[in-house]
N, C-alpha and C positions, 0 to 999 in steps of 0.2 A: 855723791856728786861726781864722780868720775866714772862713776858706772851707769849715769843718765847720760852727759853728752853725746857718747856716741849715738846712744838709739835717735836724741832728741835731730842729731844732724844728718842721722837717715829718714829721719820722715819729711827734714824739712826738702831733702834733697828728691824725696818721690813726692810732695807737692808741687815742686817747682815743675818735673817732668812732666804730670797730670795738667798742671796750666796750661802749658806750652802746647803739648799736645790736643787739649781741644781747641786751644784758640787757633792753631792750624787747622783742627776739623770746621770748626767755623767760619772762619774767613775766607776758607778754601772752597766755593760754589763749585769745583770743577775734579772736588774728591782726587788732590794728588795725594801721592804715595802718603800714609803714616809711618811711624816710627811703630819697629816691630815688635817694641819692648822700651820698657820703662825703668828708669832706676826700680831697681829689687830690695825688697826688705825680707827680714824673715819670715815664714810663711808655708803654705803650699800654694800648688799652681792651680788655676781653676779646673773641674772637672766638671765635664757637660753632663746636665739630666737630662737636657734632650737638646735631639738636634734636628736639623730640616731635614725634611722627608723631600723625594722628590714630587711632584705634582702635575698637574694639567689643568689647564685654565682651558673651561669649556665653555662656549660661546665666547659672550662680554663680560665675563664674572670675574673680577680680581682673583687671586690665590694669597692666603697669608702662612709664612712662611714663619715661624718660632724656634728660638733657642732659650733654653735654661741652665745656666752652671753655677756652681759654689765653691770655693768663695769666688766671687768677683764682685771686683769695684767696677767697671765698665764692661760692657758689650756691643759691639759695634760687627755691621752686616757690609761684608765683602763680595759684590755682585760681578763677573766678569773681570776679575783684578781688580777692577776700582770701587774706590768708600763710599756707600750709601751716604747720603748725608745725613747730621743728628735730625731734623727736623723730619726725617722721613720715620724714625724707629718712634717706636711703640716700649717703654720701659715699665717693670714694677718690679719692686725690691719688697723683697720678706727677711723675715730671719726663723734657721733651721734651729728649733727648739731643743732638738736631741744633742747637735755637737755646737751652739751660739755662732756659726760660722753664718752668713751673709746668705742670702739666695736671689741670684737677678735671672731677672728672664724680659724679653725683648721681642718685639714681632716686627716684620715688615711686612706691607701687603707690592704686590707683582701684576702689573695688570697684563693685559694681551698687546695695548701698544708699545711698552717696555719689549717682551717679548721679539713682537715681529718687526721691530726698530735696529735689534739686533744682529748682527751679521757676521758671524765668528767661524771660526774652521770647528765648531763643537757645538753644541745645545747650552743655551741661556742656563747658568745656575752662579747660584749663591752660596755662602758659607759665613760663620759665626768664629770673630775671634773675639778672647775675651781676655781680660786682666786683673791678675791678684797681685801682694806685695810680693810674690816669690818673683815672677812674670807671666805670660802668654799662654794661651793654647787655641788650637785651631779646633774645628769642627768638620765634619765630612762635607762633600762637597755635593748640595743638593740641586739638581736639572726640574727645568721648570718648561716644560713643552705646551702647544696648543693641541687640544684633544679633538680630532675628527672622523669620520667613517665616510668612506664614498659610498654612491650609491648602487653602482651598479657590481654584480658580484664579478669578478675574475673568471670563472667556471660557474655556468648552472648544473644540476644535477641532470641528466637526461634519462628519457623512458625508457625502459626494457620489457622484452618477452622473455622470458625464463622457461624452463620445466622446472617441474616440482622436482621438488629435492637439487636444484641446480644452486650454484653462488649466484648470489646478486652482490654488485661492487657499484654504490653511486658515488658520484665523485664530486667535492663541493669548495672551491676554490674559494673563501668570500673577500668583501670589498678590502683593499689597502685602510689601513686606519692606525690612528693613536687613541690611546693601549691599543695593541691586537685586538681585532672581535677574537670571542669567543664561539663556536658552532654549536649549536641544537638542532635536530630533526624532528621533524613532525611529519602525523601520519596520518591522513585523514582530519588534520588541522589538530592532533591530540600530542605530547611532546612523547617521544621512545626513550624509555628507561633502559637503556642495555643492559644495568642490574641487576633488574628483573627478567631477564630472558637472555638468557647466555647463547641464544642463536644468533643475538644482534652484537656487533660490536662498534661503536664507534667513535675510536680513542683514534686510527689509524691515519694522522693527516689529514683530522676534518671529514673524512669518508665514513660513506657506512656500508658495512658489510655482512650481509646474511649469509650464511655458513650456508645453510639448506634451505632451499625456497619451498614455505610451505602456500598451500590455498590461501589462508588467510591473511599472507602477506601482501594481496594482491590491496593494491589502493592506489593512492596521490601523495609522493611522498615531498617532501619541504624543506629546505635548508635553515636556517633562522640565524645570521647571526647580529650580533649586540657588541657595544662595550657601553662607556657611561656617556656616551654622547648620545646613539641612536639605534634602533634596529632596522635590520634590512632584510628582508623576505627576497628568497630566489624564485627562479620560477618553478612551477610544481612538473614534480615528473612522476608519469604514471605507469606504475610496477603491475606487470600483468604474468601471472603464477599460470600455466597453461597443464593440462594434462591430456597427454596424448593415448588416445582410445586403444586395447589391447582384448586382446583374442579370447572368448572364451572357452571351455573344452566341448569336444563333438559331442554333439546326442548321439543315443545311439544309432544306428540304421534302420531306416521304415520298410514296413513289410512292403513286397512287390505289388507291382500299383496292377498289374497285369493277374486275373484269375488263371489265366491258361494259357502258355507260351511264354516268349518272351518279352521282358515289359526291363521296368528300369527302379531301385530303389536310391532315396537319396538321406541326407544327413545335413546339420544345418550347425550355427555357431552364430554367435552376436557378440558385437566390438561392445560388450559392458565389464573389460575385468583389466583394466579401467575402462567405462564409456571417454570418451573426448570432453572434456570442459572448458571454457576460456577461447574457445579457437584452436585446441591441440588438433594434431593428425589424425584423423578416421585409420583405420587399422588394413595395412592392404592386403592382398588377397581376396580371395572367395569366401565369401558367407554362406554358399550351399555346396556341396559335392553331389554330385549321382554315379551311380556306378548301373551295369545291367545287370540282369537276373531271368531266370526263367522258372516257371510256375507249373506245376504236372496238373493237368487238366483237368476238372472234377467228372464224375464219370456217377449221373441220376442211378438210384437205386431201380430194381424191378421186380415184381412180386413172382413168386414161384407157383406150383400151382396147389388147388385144393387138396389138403389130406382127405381121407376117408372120414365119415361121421363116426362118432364115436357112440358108444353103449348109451342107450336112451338111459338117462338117469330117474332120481325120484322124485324128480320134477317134471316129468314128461316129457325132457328136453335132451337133443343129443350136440354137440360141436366137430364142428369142423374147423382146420388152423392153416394157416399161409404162414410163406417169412418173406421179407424184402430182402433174396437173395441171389436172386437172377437178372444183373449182380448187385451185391452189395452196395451201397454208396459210399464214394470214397472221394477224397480229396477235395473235401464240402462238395458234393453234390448231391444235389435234393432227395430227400428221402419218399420212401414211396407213398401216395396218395391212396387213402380208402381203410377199412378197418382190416385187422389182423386173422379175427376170428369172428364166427356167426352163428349164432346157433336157431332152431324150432323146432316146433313143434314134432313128437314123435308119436303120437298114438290116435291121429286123425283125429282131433276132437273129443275124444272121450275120456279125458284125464280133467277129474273135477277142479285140477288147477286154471282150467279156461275159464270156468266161472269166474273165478278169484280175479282174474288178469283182466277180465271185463270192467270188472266194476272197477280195476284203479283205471284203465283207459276212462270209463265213462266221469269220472272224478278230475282225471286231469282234464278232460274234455270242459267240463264246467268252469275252473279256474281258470284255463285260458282264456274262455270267454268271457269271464268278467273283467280279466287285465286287461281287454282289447274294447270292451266299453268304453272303460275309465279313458283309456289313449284317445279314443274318438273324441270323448266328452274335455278333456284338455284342450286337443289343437282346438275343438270348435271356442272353447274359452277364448282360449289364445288370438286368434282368429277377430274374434269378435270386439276385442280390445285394441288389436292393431287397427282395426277398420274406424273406432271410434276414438284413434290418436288426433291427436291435434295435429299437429306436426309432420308426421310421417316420414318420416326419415329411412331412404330403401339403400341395404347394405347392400351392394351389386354382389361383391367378394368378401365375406364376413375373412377370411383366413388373412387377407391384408392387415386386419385390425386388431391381432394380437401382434404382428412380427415386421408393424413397420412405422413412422410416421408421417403424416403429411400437414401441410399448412394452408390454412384462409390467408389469401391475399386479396381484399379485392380492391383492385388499383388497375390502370389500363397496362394490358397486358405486352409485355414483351415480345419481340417477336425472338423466336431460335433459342428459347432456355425452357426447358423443358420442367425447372424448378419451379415458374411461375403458373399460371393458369389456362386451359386452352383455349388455343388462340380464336379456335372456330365458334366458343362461346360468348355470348354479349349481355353480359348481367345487366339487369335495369338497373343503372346507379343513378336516379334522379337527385339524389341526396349525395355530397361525400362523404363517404365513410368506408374506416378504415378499420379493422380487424387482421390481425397474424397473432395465432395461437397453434399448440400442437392438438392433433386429433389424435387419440390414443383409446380406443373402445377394450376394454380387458373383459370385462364380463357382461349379464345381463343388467344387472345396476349402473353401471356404468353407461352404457347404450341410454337407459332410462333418463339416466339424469342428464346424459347433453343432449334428449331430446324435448327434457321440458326448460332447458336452459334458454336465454335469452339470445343464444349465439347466433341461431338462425334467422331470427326473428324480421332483421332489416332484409333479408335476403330474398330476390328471386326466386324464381325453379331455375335454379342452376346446378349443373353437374360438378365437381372437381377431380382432376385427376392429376396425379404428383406420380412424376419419376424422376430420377435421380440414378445415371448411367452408373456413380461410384455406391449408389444404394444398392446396387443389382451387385456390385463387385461385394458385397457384405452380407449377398443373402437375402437381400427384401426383394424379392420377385414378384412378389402381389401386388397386384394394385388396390383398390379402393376405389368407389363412387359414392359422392353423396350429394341427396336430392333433396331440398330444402321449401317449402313457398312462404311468402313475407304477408304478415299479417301487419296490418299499419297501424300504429300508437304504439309499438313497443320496443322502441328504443330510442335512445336521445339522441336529438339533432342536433350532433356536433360531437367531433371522434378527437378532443382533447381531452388528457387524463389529468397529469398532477398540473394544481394550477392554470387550467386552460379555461377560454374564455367562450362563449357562446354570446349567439343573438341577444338583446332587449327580451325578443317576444318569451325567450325562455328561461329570464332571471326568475325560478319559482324555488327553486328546490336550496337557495343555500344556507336557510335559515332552519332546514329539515338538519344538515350536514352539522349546522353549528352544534345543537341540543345534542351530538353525539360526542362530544368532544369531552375530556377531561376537567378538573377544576381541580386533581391531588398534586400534591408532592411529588409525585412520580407515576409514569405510564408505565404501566407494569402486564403481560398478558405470560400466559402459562400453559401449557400441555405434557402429554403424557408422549412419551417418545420411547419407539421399541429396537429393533434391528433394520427396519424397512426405513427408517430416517424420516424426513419431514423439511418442514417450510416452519419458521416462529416468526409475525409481523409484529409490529407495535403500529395498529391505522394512522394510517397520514402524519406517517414520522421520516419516513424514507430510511429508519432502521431494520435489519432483518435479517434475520440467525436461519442459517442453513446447514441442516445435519445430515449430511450425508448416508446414503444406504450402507449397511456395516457398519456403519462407525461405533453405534452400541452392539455388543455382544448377542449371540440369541438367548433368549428363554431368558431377556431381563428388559425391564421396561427402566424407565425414566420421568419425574417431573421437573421440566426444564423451562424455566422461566427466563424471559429477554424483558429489561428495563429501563426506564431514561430517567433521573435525577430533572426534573423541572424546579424546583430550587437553585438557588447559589451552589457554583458544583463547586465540591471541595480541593477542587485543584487553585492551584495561585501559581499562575504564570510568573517566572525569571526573566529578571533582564528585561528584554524588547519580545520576549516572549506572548504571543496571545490563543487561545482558546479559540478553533475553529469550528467546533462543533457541539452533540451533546457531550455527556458524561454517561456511556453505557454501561450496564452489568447485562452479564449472564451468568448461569449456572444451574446447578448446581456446582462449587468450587472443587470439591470429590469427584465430579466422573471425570473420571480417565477415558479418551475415546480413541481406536486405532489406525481413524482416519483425520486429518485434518478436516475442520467445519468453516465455514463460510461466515463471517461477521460484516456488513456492511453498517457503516456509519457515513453520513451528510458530513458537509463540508463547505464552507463559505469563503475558502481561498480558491481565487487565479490561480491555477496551479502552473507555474512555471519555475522548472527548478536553476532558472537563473538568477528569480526574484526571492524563493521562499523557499526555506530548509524546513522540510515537514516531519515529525517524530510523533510516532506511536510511545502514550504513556499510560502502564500499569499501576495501582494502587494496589500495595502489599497489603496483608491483614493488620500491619501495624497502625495502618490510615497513610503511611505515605504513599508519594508516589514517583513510581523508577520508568526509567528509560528503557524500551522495549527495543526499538532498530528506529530507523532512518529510514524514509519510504524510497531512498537510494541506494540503500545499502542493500550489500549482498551479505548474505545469512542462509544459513539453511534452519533454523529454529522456526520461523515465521516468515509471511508472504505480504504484502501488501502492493495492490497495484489501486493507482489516483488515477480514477474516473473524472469530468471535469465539474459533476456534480456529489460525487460521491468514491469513496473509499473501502475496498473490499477486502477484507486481512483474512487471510489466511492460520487459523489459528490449533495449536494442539490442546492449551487447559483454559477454562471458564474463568473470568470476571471482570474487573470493572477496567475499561481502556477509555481514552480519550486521545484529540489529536491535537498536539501543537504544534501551533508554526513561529518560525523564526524568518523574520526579513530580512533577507539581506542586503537588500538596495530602498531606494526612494520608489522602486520602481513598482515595487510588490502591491497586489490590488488584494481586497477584501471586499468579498461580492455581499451587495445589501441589497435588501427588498423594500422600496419606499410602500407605504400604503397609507391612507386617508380616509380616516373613519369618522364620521357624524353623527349629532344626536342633540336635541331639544334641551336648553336647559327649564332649569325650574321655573326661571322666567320664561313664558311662553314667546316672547321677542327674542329671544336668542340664540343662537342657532352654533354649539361650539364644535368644532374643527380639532380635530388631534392625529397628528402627522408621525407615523412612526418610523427608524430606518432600522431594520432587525438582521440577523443572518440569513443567507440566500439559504434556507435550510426550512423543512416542511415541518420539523419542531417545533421550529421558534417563531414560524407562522401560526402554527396552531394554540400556542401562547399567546400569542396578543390577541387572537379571535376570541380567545375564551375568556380572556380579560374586558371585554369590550363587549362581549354579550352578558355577562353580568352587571356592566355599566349602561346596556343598552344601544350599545353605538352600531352603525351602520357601514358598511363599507363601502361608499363611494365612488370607485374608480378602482379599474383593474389594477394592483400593483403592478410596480414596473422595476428595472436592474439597473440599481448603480454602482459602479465602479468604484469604488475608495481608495483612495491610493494611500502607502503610510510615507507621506512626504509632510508631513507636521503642520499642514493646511487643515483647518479648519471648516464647519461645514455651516451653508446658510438657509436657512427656511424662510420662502417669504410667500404672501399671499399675494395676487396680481387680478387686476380686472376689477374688481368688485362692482358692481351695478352701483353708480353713483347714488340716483335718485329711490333706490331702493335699499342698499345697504347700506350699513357703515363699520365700520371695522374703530379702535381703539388708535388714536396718534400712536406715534414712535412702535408698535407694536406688529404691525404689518409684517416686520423683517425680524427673526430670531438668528443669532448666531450659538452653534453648540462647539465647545471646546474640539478639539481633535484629539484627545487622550481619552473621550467620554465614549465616542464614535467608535474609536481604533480596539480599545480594549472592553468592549460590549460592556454592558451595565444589564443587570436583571431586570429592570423596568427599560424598555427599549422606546417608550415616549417621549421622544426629542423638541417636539414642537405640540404648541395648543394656540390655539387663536376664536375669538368669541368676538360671533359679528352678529351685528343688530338691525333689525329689519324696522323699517320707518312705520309699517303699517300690516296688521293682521293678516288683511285680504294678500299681501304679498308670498306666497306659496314657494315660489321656485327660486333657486339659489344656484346661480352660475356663474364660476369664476375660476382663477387656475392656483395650483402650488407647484413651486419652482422648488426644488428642492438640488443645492450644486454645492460642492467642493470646491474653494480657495483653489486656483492653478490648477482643476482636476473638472470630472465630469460633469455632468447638469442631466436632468429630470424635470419636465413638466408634466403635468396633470392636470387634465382636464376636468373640472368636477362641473357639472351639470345634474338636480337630482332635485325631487319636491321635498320641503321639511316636513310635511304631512305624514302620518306612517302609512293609511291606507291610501297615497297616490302614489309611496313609493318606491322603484324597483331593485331587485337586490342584483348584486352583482354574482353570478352563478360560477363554479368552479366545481368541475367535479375529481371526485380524491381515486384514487386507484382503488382497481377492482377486490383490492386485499383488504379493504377497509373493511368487507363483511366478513370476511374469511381470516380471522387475524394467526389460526394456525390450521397446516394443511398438514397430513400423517400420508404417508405411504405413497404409494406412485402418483396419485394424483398432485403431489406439490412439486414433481419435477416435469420439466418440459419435454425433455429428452426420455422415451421408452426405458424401460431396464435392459430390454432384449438386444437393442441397438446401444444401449453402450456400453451392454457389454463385448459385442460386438468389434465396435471403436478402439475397445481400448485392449482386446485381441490383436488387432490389425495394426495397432501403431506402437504397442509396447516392446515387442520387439525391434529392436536397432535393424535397420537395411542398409545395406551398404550404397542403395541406390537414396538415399536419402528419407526413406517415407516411415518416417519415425514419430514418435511423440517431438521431438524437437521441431519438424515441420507442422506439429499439429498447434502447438503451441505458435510459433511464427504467424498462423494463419489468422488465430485468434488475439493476436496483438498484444502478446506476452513473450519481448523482448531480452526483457532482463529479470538476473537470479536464475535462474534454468536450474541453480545446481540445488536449489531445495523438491525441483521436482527431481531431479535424478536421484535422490535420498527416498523416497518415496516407493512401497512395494509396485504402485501404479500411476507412473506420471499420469499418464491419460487420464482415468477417472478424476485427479486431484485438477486437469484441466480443466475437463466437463463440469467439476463442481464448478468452480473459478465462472467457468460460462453463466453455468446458471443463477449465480448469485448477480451477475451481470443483468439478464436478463429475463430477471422474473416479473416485469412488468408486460415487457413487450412480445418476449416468447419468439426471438427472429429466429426461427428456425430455417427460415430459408438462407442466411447469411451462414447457418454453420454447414447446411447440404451442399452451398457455393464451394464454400472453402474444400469440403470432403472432396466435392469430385474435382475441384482444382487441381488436389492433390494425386485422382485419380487419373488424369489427362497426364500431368506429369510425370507420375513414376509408368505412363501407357508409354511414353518415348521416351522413357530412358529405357523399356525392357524393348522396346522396339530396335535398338541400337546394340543392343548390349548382349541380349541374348535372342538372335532372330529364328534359332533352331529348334529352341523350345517350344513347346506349343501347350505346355498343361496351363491351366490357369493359374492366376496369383492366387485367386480366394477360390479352393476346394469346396468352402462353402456355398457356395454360387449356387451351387448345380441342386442342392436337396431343397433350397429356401431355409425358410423358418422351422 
């Protein structure tokens, strides 16, 4: 009994204090001071399991704030000096199993008007005191901020020119913010690991810094920074890696240009060690030297005079002998003319060797006379076949026709360009039609075949003759004439190729065109391919493999096949990713070849790379498929330049590539080709309509034609180009007009709407719309009416359809396919436009660097090859990998006159820089000038 009182009147005495002190917290709405300790029992004091952190209240989001300590009897949240009130904490009580001591833990939540209500010399924070019978303890003191990021950065990074191997230092300031942003860079929109590349660092204040600037540094570099509110993008700045062009070593010195006297030898050098890339400096100084010389004079041999005849031998015959030593020839001069020694006859006839010597005379006498038959008996062949040509075709100057080209224009003629036709001739052109091809006669076969070709056919007797001031600077000093007369019905009227459209009277032939078409899996065509290279088409695909001369090794051949996947291609576009064209293979995947080859592939994007990031994609042997380049990017592995219809890659190994594009805006178009095909149903009344919108792509035309002549259907109406925008609009088909009293069409069916995800991301059946209209009466024949075919917020198409449902009233619609559709592979010279002899020529003449500018980089400029330059400088011969680049360009049209413009463009050009530059000179630029071919 005397050893309970006491405890019994300490507990009653920390009750009493525990009352007091909440009914103070309670009655107190305005949180004054509490008592910082309460009568004490035995005990220990509480100790916190956790305490506030500090925080950020981002946006409108509350923050909640927790303590946990043991033992305690209460916990209560001290915000800014003053006492949360009870009704605002959050309490729960445990008990710790291991020591039976108490466990309370408490939360408040802190919103942002709390926060920005407050106005202190310090940041809003709060803290956790707590109580056991021992007394008190406090908690740290945890700040409780609003989390923001401004928008605009402090510093952007700005663009530099560098040299290779130089520092680059960008500097990147970002926005004011709560927490600090943190900085990332990006490079070409990809984040830089400086981990991974110990040339990059950027720890240094936000900056980054490249120790040594190499080539491939060069791009669009990005700031990026973040915390947990927002990220903010600086603006991009563009890092450009330059390499300034350097000297290479002298050739040796050329022999003296003078045979005799004084003349002049020279020596030459080329800025390739390094050539210039990026904009670097051209290398100064002189690219030639000459120095003089003198030449000791050749001095003609002269014959001395007859020796004595010598002892008649036992042949009856005696010799006499000269020397060519009066004088000698010396210092190359011509040696003496006639024979050295002579011998005859020594016993006047009477040596029975004259017998013998008759009879081989009278023997050869015979021989020759039969070879000189045979010769008569040829030209008269000859002769008699030329005379019984159809054609006739008169070579004025046959030597033109191995060592030059020229071209058919016939268009009204220019006046003052000498590339075009002459001026003083006047073709009968009652018809328009148009022709430009190269004329290239190599041999006798040759001659043959483009005179029974159809080339001439629409033609006049008309002459042509081609010069070209900077062809003569290369050597082609020949000219050419050819003389042609036009025999009538043999050639179509109307000079459109892929997809063009002709008169009514001459819709005959496109149902000839359809029965050639495919119905497999895949358009597959094959050949044999050697050292002389080749053309590989797949007809009326606008796909087509160009292998360049050299590229296979000699004395090995090749079967090298080019294919298109007409199935579901096995690629699956990412993301907003979509499939702009076919799915190509080539190969064999084994040859290794030592030039770059020519790959075109079709294309159904607007190309505009403001709208649409376009990617070359390879499929590995595993069936995936990887990222090739960026038709932006600079590389020197591969080439790609986007045509507005087509895409030409420049490639080093065989197989299977395709092209996607990525849009980047609302703004990006996908070019379709609407078209409207017809056909009878089984009901003889019915007449159905099937409207298709496909890829602007000769492919995926010839797909739906072959789909549709197995169904029987008809084509309608010339297709026509729409616009698709990927702005998430919707597209609508609808049928308009209809002949009241003669058709009828189906209620509510008139107008079709097709998803815009259906449209955007192509679908293997490209049948969008079908409509089935019904004729009141038999006798009714003709069916005229329109299809409106328009994009939600985007383009429109109408279509006129006017056409008999009858099959024999009615007319097809005619399109004729390129000339390659019969020729699906061409071997050897005949599949390039451009001569061997002239490019090789070309690419003599521009390979070497000039310091006056007249380089393969000017020849490139000319032909509209801008960018990447530095994959041709990789290259043993920019030039030739240009001329490929051309002809894969234009193996339709053959503008040989657009690359003769540009040559002697070039040739006027570097004529007034040397006019200026060196007026004392007088030898020629091209040596070759003066011998020809």
């Amino acid at each position: 009994m005397g050893g309970g009182a006491p405890r019994l009147h300490r507990r009653l005495l920390l009750l009493l204090g525990l009352c007091s002190w909440t009914a103070a917290l309670r009655g107190n709405e305005n949180s004054e001071s509490l008592p910082e300790s309460i009568p004490s029992a035995p005990g220990t004091l509480p100790h916190f399991l956790e305490e506030p952190d500090d925080s950020y209240i981002i946006k409108s989001n509350p923050i909640v704030l927790r303590c946990r300590a043991v033992p305690a009897m209460q916990i209560f949240f001290k915000c800014n000096g003053e006492w949360v009130h009870q009704n605002e904490h959050v309490s729960h009580e445990s008990l710790d199993e291991a020591t039976g001591l108490k466990v309370r833990e408490v939360s408040i939540n802190v919103t942002r008007q709390q926060v920005e209500d407050f106005h202190g010399p310090e940041d809003y924070w709060c803290q956790c005191v707590a109580w056991s019978h021992l007394g008190t303890s406090k908690s740290r003191k945890a700040s409780v901020r609003i989390a923001y990021l401004r928008k605009n950065f402090e510093q952007d990074p700005q663009g530099k020119e560098v040299p290779i191997e130089g520092m680059i230092v960008l500097h990147c300031r970002p926005p004011e913010g709560v927490p600090a942003a943190e900085v990332e860079w990006l490079k070409n929109e990809e984040p830089i690991d400086s981990n991974l590349d110990e040339n990059i660092d950027t720890r240094a204040d936000h900056n980054l810094i490249i120790r040594q600037a190499r080539l491939s540094d060069s791009g669009n570099y990005t700031c990026m920074a973040a915390n947990i509110v927002a990220k903010r993008r600086s603006l991009s700045a563009t890092v450009v890696v330059y390499v300034n062009g350097g000297w290479s070593s002298w050739t040796e010195w050329s022999s003296c240009n003078a045979r005799c006297g004084r003349g002049w030898q020279k020596r030459s050098r080329t800025c390739t060690n390094p050539a210039p890339l990026n904009g670097g400096a051209f290398c100064e100084g002189m690219s030639v030297q000459k120095i003089t010389c003198t030449s000791l004079c050749p001095v003609d041999g002269s014959w001395e005079v007859w020796s004595e005849w010598s002892v008649c031998s036992p042949e009856c015959e005696h010799l006499r002998v000269r020397e060519c030593a009066a004088p000698a020839p010396r210092n190359g001069g011509k040696h003496c003319e006639g024979l050295s020694q002579e011998s005859e006859n020594c016993t006047e006839g009477l040596c029975i060797q004259d017998v013998e010597r008759g009879g081989d005379i009278a023997l050869y006498s015979g021989l020759a006379a039969a070879v000189l038959a045979v010769a008569v008996l040829a030209l008269g062949v000859t002769l008699y076949r030329r005379s019984q040509s159809e054609y006739g075709v008169d070579v004025i100057d046959s030597s033109a026709l191995t060592g030059g080209f020229q071209t058919f224009n016939f268009k009204t003629v220019r006046q003052g360009n000498s590339l075009l036709l002459n001026s003083s001739l006047q073709p009968d052109l009652t018809v328009s039609r148009t022709y430009s091809g190269p004329i290239c006669l190599q041999d006798p076969l040759d001659k043959e075949l483009m005179t029974e070709s159809s080339l001439f056919n629409p033609l006049a007797d008309i002459k042509v003759k081609v010069q070209s001031s900077f062809m003569v600077s290369l050597g082609v000093t020949e000219r050419a004439e050819y003389q042609s007369k036009a025999h009538p019905g043999t050639f179509p009227h109307g000079n459109h190729r892929a997809f063009g459209t002709i008169q009514a009277r001459n819709k005959a032939m496109y149902i000839q065109n359809l029965a050639s078409i495919s119905t497999s899996s895949e358009l597959r065509t094959t050949a044999l391919f050697g050292h002389l290279g080749g053309r590989l088409v797949v007809p009326n695909t606008g796909v087509s493999l160009l292998i360049p001369h050299g590229a296979i090794p000699e004395e090995s051949s090749w079967e090298i096949y080019l294919a298109i996947t007409q199935k579901e291609s096995s690629l699956e576009p990412e993301g907003p990713e979509v499939l702009l064209g076919p799915e190509v293979s080539c190969g064999p995947p084994e040859l290794s070849v030592s030039t770059p080859f020519a790959l075109t592939i079709p294309h159904c994007a607007h190309a505009d790379p403001q709208h649409w990031n376009i990617h070359l994609k390879r499929r590995t042997q595993q069936g995936k498929w990887e990222e090739v380049m960026s038709v932006e990017e600079e590389t020197t592995s591969c080439y790609c330049l986007l045509d507005p219809y087509a895409c030409h890659i420049l490639l080093n190994s065989f197989g299977t590539y395709a092209l996607i594009g990525e849009p980047i805006s609302d703004c990006a178009v996908r070019q379709l080709k609407v078209a409207v095909f017809g056909c009878l149903s089984c009901n003889s009344l019915d007449y159905n309509l099937r409207v298709y919108c496909m890829d602007n792509t000769p492919c995926a035309f010839q797909e739906v034609v072959s789909d549709e002549r197995l169904q029987g259907g008809q084509l309608l109406e010339e297709p026509k180009l729409l616009h698709f925008k990927g702005n998430t609009c919707s597209l609508q088909i609808s049928v308009l007009d209809v002949p009241p009293f003669l058709w009828r069409i189906k209620p509510f069916t008139a107008c079709q709407e097709v998803p815009f995800s259906r449209v955007w991301r192509g679908s293997p059946r490209p049948l969008l719309g079908a409509f089935s209209l019904e004729r009141f009466s038999p006798a009714t024949t003709q069916l005229c009416c329109k299809v409106c075919v328009r994009q939600l917020q985007g383009h429109e198409q109408l279509l006129h359809i006017q056409t008999s449902v009858l099959e024999t009233e009615r007319e097809n619609i005619t399109f004729f396919a390129h000339e390659d559709s019969n020729f699906p592979a061409q071997l050897g010279p005949k599949a390039f436009k451009i001569p061997h002899s002239i490019r090789q020529r070309i690419c003599a003449t521009f390979d070497a660097p000039s310091a006056k500018g007249k380089d393969w980089q000017m020849l490139a400029q000319k032909n509209s090859i801008n960018r990447n330059l530095s994959f041709f400088a990789t290259q043993s011969s920019p030039s030739a990998v240009i001329l490929d680049l051309w002809e894969a360009r234009h193996q339709h049209d053959g503008d040989l006159d657009s690359l003769a413009c540009a040559l002697e463009e070039i040739g006027r050009t570097h004529s007034k820089v040397s006019d200026v530059a060196e007026p004392e000179l007088e030898e020629p630029e091209f040596p070759s000038s003066r011998n020809g071919l």
